[in-house]
C-alpha positions as CSV (number, residue, x, y, z in Angstrom):
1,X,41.3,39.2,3.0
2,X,42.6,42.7,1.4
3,X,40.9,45.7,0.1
4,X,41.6,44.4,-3.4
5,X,44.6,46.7,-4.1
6,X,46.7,43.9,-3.3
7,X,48.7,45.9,-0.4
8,X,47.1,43.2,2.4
9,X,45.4,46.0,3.9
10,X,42.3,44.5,5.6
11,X,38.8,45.4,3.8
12,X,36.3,46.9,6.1
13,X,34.7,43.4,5.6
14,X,37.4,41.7,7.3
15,X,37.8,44.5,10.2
16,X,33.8,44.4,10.8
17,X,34.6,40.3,11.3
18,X,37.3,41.0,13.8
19,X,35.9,43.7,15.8
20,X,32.6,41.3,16.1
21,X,34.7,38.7,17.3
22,X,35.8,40.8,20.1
23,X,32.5,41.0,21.7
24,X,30.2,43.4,22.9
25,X,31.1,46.3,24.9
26,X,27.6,48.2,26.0
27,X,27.4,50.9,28.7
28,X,25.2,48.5,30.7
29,X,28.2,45.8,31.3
30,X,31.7,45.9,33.3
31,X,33.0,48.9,34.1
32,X,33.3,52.8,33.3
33,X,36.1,55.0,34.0
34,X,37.0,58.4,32.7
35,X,40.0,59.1,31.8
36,X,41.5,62.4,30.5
37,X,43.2,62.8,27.0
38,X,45.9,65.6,27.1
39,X,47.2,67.6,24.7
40,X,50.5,65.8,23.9
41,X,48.5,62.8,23.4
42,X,47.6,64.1,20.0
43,X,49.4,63.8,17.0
44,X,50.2,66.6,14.0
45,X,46.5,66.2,12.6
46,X,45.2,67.2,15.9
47,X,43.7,63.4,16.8
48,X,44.8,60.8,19.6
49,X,48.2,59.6,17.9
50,X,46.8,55.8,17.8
51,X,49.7,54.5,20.0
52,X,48.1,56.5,23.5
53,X,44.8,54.6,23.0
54,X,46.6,51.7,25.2
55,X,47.4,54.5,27.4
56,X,44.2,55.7,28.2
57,X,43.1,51.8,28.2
58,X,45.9,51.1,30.8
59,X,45.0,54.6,32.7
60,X,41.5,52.8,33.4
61,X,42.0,49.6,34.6
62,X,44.6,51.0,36.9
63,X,42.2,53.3,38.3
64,X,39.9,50.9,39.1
65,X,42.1,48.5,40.4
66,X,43.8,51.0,42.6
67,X,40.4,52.3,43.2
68,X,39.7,48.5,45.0
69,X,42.7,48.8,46.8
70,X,45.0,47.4,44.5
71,X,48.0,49.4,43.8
72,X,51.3,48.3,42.4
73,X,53.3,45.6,44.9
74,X,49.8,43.8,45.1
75,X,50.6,39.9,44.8
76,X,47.8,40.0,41.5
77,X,48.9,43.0,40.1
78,X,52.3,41.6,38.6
79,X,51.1,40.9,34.9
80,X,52.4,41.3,31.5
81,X,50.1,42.2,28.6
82,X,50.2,39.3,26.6
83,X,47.7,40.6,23.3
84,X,46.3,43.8,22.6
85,X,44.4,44.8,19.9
86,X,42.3,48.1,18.9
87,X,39.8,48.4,16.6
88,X,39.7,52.2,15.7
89,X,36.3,53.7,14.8
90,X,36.5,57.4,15.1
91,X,39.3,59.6,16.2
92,X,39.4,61.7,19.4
93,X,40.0,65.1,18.1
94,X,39.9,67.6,21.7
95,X,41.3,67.1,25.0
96,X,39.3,66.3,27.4
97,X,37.5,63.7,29.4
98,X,36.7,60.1,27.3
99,X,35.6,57.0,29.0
100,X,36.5,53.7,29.1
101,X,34.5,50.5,29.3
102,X,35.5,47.7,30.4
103,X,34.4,44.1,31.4
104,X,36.0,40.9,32.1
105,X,35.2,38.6,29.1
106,X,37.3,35.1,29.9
107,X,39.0,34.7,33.3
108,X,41.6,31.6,32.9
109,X,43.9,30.0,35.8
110,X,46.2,32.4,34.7
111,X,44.9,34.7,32.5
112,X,42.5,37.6,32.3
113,X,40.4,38.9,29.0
114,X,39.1,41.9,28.8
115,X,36.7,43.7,26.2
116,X,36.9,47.3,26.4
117,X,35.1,50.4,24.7
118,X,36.7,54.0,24.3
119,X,34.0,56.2,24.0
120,X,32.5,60.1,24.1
121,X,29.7,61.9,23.2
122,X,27.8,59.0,22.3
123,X,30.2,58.0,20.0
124,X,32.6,54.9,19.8
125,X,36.3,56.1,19.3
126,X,37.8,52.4,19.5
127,X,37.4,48.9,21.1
128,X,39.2,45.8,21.4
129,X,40.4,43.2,23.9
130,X,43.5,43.4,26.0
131,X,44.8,39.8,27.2
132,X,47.0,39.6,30.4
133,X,49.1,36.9,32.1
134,X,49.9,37.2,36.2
135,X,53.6,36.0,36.6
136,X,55.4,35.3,39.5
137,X,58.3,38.5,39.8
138,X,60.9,36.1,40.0
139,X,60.5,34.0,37.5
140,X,58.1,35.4,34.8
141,X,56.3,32.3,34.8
142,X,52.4,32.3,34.8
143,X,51.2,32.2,38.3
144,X,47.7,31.8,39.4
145,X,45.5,34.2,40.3
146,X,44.2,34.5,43.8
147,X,41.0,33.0,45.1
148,X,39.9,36.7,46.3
149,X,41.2,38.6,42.9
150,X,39.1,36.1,41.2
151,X,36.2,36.8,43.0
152,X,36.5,40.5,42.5
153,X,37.0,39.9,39.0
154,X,33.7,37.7,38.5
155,X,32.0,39.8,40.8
156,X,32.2,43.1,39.7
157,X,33.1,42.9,36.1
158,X,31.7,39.8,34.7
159,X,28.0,40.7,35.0
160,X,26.1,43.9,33.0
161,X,25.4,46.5,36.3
């Protein structure tokens, strides 16, 4: 679907389908983490240049992770980023504090889906899903997740809180 100009850019129609299909990120579900935007995040208009929004994505769930005492050498913690992809609502125009949802949305032998939420001030900024594979360091093959990371991730960001 295009915007009718015949460039292929999406029509709002087409992005309203595609963030729906991402799912629902409430502040009742998964998890919240603020995060800070600084000002080299932002680009010459004075908004979040688009590309830190993974940042500040990636800046969360490693906070909470680390937060559960998970920190980088953790057998679980070797993953690759296999999809990514950001809606974008509103822009962040200030430095500051924003936070960021997130909740586990599909949890796979291997894999891990998450929904997620940037928000501030009552407003949505951006959301999306971010789709990781846990390899073994070696090899880079997919890897299975453990027994006990699984748990945590059913447990504590599966359900709303």
């Amino acid at each position: 679907m295009t915007d009718g100009s015949g460039t292929g850019v999406p029509s709002g129609e087409a992005v309203g389908e595609v963030g729906e299909a991402v799912g629902d990120v409430g502040e009742a579900g998964g998890h919240t983490e603020a995060v800070e935007v600084f000002f080299d995040d932002l680009d010459a208009f004075g908004m979040l240049y688009h590309g830190r929004f993974a940042a500040l994505l990636e800046r969360a769930i490693t906070r909470y992770f680390a937060g559960l005492g998970m920190s980088l050498g953790h057998p679980d913690l070797n993953v690759v980023v296999r999809e990514l992809l950001v809606v974008f609502e509103r822009p962040v125009t200030r430095i500051g504090p924003v936070d960021v949802t997130f909740r586990l949305a599909r949890l796979g032998r291997t894999s891990a889906q998450f929904a997620f939420r940037i928000h501030s001030g009552g407003h949505t900024h951006a959301h999306g899903r971010r789709v990781i594979v846990k390899i073994d360091p070696r090899t880079a093959a997919p890897e299975p997740w453990t027994q006990k990371t699984r748990e945590v991730l059913e447990r504590e960001l599966s359900s709303p809180r």
